[in-house]
C-alpha positions as a Markdown table, in Angstrom:
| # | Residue | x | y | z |
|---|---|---|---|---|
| 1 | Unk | -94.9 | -23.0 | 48.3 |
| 2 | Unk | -93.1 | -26.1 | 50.8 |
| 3 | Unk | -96.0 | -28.3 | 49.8 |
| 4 | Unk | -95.9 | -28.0 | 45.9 |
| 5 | Unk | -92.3 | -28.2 | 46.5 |
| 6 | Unk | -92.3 | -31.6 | 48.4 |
| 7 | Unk | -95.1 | -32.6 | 46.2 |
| 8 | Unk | -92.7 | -31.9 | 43.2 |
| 9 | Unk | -89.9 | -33.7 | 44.7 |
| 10 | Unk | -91.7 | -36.5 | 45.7 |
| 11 | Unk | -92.8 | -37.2 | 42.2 |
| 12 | Unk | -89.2 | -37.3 | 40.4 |
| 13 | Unk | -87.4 | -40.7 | 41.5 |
| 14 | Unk | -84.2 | -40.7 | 42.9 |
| 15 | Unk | -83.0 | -43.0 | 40.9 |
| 16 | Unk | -83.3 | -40.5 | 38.2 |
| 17 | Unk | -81.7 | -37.8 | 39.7 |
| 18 | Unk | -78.3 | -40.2 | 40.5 |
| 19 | Unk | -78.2 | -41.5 | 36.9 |
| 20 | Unk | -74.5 | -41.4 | 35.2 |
| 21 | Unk | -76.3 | -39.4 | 32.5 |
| 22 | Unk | -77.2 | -37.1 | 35.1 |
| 23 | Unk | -73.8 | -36.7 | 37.3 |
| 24 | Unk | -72.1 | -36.2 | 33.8 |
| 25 | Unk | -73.8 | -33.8 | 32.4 |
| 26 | Unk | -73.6 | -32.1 | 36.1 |
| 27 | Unk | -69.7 | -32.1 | 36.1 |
| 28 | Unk | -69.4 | -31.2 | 31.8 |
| 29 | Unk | -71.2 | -27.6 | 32.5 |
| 30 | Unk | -69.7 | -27.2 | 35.9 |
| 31 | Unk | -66.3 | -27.9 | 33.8 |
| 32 | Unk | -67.6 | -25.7 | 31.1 |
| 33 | Unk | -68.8 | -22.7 | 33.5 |
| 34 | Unk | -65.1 | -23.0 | 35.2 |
| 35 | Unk | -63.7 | -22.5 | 32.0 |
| 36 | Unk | -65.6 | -19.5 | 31.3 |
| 37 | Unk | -65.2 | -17.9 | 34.8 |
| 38 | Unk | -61.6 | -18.0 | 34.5 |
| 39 | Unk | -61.2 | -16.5 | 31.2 |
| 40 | Unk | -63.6 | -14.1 | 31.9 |
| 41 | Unk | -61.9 | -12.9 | 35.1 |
| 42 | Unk | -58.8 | -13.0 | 32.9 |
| 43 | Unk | -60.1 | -10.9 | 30.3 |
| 44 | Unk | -61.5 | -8.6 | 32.8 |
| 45 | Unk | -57.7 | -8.3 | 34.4 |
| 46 | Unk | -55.9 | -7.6 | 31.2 |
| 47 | Unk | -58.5 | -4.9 | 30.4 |
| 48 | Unk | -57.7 | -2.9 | 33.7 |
| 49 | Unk | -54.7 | -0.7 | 33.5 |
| 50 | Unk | -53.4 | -1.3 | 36.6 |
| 51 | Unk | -51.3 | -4.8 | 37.9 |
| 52 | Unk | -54.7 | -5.9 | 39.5 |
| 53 | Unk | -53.3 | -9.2 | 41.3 |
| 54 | Unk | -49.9 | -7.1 | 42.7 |
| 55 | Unk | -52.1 | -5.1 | 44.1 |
| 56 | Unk | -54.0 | -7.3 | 45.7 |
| 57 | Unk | -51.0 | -8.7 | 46.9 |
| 58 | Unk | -50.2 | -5.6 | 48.5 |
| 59 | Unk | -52.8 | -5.5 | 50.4 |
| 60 | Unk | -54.9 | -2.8 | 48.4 |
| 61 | Unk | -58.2 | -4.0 | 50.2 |
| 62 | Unk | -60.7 | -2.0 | 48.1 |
| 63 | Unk | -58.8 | -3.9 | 45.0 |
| 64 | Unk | -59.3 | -6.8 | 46.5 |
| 65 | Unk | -63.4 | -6.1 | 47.1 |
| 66 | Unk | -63.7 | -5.0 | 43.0 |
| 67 | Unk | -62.3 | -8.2 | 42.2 |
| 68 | Unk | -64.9 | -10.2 | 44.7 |
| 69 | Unk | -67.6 | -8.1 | 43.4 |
| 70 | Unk | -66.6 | -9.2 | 39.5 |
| 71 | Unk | -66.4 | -12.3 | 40.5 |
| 72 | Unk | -69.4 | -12.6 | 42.0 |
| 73 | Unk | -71.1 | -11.0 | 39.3 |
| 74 | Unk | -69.5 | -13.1 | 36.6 |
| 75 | Unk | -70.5 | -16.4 | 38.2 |
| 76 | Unk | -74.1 | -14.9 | 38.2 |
| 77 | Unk | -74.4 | -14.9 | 34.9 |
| 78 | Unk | -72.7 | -18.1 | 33.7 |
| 79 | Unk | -74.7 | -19.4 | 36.3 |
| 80 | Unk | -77.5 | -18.1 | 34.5 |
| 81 | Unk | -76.7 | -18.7 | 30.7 |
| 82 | Unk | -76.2 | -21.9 | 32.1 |
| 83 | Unk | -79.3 | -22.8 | 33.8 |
| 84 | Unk | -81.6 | -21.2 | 31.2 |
């Protein structure tokens, strides 16, 4: 699996991969996956009942690990719709 790896990489030029086309379209969908993280995670906050970010502030750990683990799962899968 290394070797067809290195042999794949070897093959693209790096030239390519540092292109303005390349860095640009890089920092549009990281732009455009930031801007679906956050209103997702905001959706996600309005739709709880509870105050989820006083909580937090509160120092309600297990609060605190929900939000992590929605987080984590919401960049999963913009990270995924992203990438194809």
């Amino acid at each position: 699996m290394l070797l067809a790896l290195t042999v794949a990489s070897a093959a693209i030029p790096t030239s390519a991969l540092l292109s303005t086309d390349v860095i640009l379209a890089t920092l549009v969908y990281a732009g455009i996956g930031l801007v679906i993280f956050v209103v997702g995670f905001w959706l996600w906050d309005k739709a709880t009942p509870a105050d989820l970010w006083g909580e937090i502030c509160r120092g309600n750990q297990a609060v605190a690990i929900l939000a992590a683990g929605v987080a984590i799962g919401l960049a999963i899968i913009i990270g995924s719709a992203i990438h194809g």
